[in-house]
VEXRO-340088 format. One record per residue (C-alpha): x, y, z; residue in three letters. Coordinates in pm, whole numbers, plus 50000, padded with zeros to 5 digits. Layout:
XYZALA/...
***
This chain:
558022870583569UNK/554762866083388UNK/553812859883025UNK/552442887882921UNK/553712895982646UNK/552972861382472UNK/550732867182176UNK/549762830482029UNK/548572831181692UNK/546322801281515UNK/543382800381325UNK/541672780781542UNK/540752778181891UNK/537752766182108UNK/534882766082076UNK/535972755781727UNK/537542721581718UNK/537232701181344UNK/541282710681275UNK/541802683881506UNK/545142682781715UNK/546612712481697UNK/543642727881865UNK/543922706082104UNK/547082711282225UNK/546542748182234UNK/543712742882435UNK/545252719382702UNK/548262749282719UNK/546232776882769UNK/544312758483030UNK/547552743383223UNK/549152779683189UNK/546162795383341UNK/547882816783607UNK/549722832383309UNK/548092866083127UNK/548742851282783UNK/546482865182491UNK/545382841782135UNK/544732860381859UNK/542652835681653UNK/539522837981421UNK/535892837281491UNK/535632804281193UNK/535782770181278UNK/537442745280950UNK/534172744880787UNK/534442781780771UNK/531072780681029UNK/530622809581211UNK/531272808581629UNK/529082813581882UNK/531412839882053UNK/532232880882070UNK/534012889081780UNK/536872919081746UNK/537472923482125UNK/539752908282420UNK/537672887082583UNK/538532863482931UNK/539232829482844UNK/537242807483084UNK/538552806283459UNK/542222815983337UNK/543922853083307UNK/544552846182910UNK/542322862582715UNK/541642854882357UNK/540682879882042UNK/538002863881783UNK/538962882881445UNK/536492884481194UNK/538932899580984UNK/542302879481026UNK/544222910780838UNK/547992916580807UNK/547122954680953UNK/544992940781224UNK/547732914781335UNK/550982938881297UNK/548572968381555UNK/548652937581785UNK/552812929781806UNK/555142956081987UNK/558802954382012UNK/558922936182339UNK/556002909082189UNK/556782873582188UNK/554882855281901UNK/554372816481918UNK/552532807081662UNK/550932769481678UNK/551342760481329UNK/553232762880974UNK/550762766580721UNK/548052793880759UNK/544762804280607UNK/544532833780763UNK/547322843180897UNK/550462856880720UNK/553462839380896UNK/556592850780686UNK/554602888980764UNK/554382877181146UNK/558142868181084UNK/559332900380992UNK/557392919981241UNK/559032945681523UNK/558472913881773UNK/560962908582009UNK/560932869882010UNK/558812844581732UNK/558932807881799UNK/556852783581537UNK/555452755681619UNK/555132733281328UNK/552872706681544UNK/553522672881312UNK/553582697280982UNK/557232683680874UNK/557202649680971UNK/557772626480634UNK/553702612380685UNK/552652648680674UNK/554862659680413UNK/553552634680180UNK/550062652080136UNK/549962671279955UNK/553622671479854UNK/554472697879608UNK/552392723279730UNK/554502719780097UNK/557772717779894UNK/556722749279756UNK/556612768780054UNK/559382750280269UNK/561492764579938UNK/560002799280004UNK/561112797480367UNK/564832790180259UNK/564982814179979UNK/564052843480240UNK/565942828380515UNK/562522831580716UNK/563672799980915UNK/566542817881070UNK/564332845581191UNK/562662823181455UNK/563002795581736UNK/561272765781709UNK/559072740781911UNK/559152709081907UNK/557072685182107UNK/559202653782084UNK/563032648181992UNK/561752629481651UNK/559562665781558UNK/563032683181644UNK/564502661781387UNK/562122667281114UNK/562762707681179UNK/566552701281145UNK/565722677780823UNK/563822707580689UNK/566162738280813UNK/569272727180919UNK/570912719481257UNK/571672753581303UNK/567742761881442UNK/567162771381768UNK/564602743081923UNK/562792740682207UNK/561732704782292UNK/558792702982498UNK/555942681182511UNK/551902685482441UNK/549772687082764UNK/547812663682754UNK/544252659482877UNK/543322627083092UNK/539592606783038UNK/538042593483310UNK/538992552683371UNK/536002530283225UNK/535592488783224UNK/533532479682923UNK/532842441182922UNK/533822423982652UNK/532422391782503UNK/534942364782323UNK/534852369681917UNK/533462401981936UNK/534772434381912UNK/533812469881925UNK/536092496981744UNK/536662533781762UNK/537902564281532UNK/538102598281633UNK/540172619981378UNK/539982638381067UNK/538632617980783UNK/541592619680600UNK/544322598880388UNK/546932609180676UNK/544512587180887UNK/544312558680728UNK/540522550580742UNK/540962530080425UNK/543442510980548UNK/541332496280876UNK/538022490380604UNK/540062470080410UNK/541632449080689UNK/537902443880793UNK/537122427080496UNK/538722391180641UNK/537692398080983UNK/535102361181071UNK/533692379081424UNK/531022403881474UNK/532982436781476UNK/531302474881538UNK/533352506281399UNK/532522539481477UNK/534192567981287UNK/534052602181414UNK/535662636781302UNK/534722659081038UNK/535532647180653UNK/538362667180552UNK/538902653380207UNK/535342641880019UNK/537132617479763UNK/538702600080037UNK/535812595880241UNK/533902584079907UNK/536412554279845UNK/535492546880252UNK/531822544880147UNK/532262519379894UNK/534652497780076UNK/531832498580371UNK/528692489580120UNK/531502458880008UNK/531902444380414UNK/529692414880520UNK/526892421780748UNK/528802413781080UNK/531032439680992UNK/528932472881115UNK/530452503481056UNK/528832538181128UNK/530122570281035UNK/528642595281333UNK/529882628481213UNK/531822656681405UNK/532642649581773UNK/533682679582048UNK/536342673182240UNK/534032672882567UNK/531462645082435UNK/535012619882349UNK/534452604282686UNK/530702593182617UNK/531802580582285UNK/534672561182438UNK/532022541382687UNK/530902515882475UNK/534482510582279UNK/537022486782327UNK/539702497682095UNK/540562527781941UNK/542412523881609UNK/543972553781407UNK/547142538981189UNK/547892570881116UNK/550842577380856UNK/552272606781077UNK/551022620281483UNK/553242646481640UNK/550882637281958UNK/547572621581864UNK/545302634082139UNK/542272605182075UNK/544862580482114UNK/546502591382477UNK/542952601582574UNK/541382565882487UNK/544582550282686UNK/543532568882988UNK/540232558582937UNK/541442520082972UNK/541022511882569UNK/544222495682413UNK/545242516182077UNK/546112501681725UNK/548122525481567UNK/551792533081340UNK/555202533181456UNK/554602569181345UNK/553562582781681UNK/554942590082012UNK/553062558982100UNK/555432530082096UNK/556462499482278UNK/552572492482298UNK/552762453682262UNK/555222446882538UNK/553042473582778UNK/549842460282687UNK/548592493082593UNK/548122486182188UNK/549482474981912UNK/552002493881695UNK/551322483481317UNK/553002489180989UNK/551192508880716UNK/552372494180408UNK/549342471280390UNK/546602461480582UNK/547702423180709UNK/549092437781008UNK/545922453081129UNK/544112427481016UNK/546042406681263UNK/545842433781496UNK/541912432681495UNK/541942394481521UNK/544102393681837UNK/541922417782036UNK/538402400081885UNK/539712366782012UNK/540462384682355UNK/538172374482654UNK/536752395282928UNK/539542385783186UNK/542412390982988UNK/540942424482773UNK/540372438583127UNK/544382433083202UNK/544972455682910UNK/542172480782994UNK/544342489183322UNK/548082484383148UNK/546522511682866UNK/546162535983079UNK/548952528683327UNK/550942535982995UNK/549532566782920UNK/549822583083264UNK/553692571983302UNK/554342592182982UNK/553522626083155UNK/555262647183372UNK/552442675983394UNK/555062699183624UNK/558272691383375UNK/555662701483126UNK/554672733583257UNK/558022744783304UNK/559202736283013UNK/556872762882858UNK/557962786383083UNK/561282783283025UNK/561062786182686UNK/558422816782664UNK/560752834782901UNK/563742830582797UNK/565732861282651UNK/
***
């Protein structure tokens, strides 16, 4: 039995890339389903609202896979509901849309819709932003919209956000992101010296702030690089001043928007890759730079934990920044010998968290069921 008639709605897909993670993980499925005839319907906008390179308002083949993928330049509630018959299954790889109208996606003839809310519940999330998401979770509940729809949920802590939200009473699918694997490197590393990494959305849910200010007490020569596009200009505005504040062996670098393809050259010259984010459903940088040999610094608020005893990170509180502080100390004082135990133990980690078959069949399963 074949997927066609999956129709994945999101507002985003490749070649467009600044919404982060949830791009990513459509990406990686379409890719490891790419026997299956699924179609996207998506827009032809990247975050920014920048216009891609591709063939608008047609089905067009989707790289060496059988999906095939529909640019809209005009994300409409006609042009979407043409799109869905009766026997359509919808799974659509978010909560909140721009372009899309969900609760109209909801109440369409489909046969099956299954939402997945990628992160967009947990408590960290829920906290930006606050009353606006209250807002519409209350809309949800008032029209019973939840109730119309399965759910996905990529690890047993998302599924209990959903039920926090919804009730127990939702149907949900558990099943993990693919993930994508980066190439092992060995970057030597000199005593009382470190060099650190960011990819993500420049953000509050990030934490940026939090790492500049645990820099501030840092004695050894340290090198951040940030990458990802600035979501939120005030935020990114506190960053600057914090970074004109640091002493002069603190060098940080903001290097702008990164595509998914070019992480691996920006990973060469890293050693650790720090994100203490306040809420991941997956964190892609993170499992990518951990395949890539570089130890993580990151929140109990991931699927990433246990990192200390596995020598694949540190897991940090977010409350303040003396933990990361700390954090930062422990891998500056690290010398070449022991960081390169950790280098292989990151990504020994990583790769004994994925079962790429259970993955794929998990999808399956849950696309096909009736």
């Amino acid at each position: 039995m074949s997927l066609s008639d999956l129709i994945i709605f999101y507002d985003y897909f490749t070649p467009a890339y600044k919404a982060g993670g949830p791009t990513q993980s459509l990406y990686n499925l379409v890719k490891n389903l790419n026997e299956e005839p699924i179609k996207i319907v998506t827009t032809n906008k990247d975050l920014d609202n920048t216009i891609l390179n591709v063939a608008s308002d047609k089905w067009e083949k989707f790289e060496k896979t059988k999906a095939q993928v529909w640019y809209a330049s005009d994300a409409s509630q006609p042009m979407v509901k043409e799109m869905i018959q009766e026997k359509s299954v919808l799974f659509i790889n978010s909560l909140y849309s721009h372009h899309f109208d969900y609760p109209a996606l909801i109440q369409s003839v489909a046969k099956r819709v299954i939402m997945s809310p990628r992160g967009m519940l947990d408590e960290g999330s829920l906290s930006q932003k606050s009353w606006k998401k209250k807002a519409y979770l209350a809309y949800w509940k008032l029209r019973g919209l939840h109730k119309r729809c399965e759910w996905h949920a990529t690890t047993e802590r998302e599924k209990t956000s959903i039920q926090n939200a919804f009730g127990t009473k939702c149907k949900i699918w558990v099943v993990p992101n693919f993930p994508h694997t980066v190439v092992h490197q060995r970057t030597k590393k000199n005593d009382r010296e470190l060099q650190l990494i960011t990819v993500a959305l420049v953000s509050p849910m990030k934490n940026h702030l939090l790492v500049l200010n645990a820099l501030k007490k840092i004695p050894y020569n340290i090198t951040y690089e940030i990458y990802g596009p600035i979501k939120d200009v005030e935020y990114w505005r506190s960053c600057q001043e914090i970074i004109a504040s640091l002493p002069p062996h603190i060098k940080v670098s903001y290097k702008g928007d990164l595509q998914p393809d070019h992480l691996e050259q920006a990973l060469r010259g890293a050693h650790v890759c720090i994100q203490p984010s306040k809420s991941e459903n997956f964190g892609h940088s993170l499992f990518e730079a951990m395949t890539a040999g570089k130890p993580v610094i990151t929140s109990h608020n991931t699927p990433w934990n246990g990192l200390a005893e596995n020598r694949a990170g540190i897991n940090v509180a977010i409350g303040d920044a003396a933990e990361i502080e700390k954090a930062i100390l422990f891998f500056a004082e690290m010398n070449d010998e022991e960081y390169m135990l950790w280098n292989e133990s990151s990504r020994n980690y990583a790769l004994s968290k994925t079962d790429m078959d259970s993955i794929r069949e998990g999808y399956i399963k849950m696309f096909e069921n009736n």
